[in-house]
C-alpha positions as CSV (number, residue, x, y, z in Angstrom):
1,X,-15.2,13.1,39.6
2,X,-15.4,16.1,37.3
3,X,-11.9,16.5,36.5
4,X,-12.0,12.7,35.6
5,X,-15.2,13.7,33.2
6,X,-13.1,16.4,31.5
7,X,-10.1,14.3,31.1
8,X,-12.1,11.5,29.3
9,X,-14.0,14.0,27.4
10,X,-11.3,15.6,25.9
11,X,-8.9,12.1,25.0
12,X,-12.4,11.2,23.1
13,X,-12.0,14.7,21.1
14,X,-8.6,14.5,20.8
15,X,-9.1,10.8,19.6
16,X,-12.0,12.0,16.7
17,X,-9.4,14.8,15.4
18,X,-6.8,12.9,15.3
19,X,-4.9,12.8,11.7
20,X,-4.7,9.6,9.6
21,X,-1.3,7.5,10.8
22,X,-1.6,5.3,7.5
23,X,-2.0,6.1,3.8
24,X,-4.2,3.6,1.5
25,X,-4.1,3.2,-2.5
26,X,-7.2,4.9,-2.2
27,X,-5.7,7.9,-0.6
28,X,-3.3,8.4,-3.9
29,X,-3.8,9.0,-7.1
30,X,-1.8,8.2,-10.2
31,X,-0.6,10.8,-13.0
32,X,1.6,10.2,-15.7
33,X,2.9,7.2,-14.0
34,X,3.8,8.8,-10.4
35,X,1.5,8.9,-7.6
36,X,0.5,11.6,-5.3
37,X,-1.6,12.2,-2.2
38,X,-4.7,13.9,-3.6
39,X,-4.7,18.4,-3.7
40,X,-0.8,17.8,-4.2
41,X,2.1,18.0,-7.1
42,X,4.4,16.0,-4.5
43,X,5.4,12.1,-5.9
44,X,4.0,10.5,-2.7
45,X,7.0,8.9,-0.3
46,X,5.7,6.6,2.5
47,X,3.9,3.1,3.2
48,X,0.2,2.2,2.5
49,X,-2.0,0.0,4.7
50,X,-4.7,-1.7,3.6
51,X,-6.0,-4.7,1.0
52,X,-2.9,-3.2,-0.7
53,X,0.6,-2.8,1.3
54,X,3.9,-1.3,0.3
55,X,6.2,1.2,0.0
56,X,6.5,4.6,-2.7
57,X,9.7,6.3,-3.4
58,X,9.5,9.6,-5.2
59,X,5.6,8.4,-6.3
60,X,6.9,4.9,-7.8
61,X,6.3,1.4,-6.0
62,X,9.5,0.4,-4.4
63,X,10.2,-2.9,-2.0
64,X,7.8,-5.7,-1.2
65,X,4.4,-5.2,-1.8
66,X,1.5,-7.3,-0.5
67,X,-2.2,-7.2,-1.5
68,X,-4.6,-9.4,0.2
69,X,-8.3,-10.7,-0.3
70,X,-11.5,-9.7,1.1
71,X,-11.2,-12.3,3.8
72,X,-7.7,-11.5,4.9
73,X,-6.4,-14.1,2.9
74,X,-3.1,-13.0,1.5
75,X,-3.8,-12.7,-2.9
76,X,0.0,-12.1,-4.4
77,X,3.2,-10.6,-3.2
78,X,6.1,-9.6,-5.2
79,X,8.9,-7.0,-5.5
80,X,9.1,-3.4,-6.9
81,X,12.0,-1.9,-8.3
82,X,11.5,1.7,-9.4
83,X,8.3,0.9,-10.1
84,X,8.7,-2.0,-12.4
85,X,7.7,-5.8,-11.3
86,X,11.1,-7.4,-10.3
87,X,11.9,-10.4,-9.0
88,X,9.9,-13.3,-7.7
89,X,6.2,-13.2,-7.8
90,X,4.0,-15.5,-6.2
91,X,-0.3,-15.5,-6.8
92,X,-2.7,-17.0,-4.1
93,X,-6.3,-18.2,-4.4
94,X,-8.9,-16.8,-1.8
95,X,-8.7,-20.2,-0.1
96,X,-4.5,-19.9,0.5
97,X,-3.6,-22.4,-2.5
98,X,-0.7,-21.2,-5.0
99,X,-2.1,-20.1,-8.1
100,X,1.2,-19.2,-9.8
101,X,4.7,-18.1,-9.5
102,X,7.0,-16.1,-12.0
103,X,10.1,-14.2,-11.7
104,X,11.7,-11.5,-14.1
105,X,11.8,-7.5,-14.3
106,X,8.5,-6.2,-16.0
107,X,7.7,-3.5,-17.9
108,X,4.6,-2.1,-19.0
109,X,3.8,-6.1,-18.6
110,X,6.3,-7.5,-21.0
111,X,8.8,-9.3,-19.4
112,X,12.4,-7.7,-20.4
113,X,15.0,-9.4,-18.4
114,X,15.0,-12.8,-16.3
């Protein structure tokens, strides 16, 4: 019965110390256009979890990203290419209905190709 004690005690330690498995947006921050995990000069590379979900190659947005209401409800989802908007883009109220759709490569919010 002890041993067992032990054993549970230290998985719940173990558990607490763990390390973070998943970045969030809140976890980066963004300098001269690239983002970094905070305390480094690093571009961030990985996947973030959260309200906000994608991918970051050498601190740029890169692939499919996803950002989502409050209430779970899935906001917009679109494409990043080297950090620019590209491709098809699609906007969501909180209640699920298409607010808008729009396709082209963006930069700095212009639209410069289709």
């Amino acid at each position: 019965m002890k041993s067992t004690n032990i054993f549970f005690s230290l998985l719940f330690i173990s558990l607490l110390s763990s390390p973070s498995w998943s970045e969030t947006i809140d976890d980066l921050v963004l300098r001269d256009g690239l983002y970094y995990e905070k305390s480094t000069d690093v571009p961030f590379n990985g996947n973030i979890t959260g309200l906000e979900q994608g991918s970051f190659k050498n601190g740029k947005k890169e692939g499919i990203w996803l950002w989502y209401w409050s209430n779970g409800q899935l906001s917009s989802k679109g494409n990043y290419n080297n950090g620019m908007y590209d491709g098809d883009w699609v906007g969501y109220r909180k209640d699920g209905t298409l607010v808008k759709e729009w396709t082209g490569t963006f930069k700095n919010g212009v639209k410069i190709s289709d």
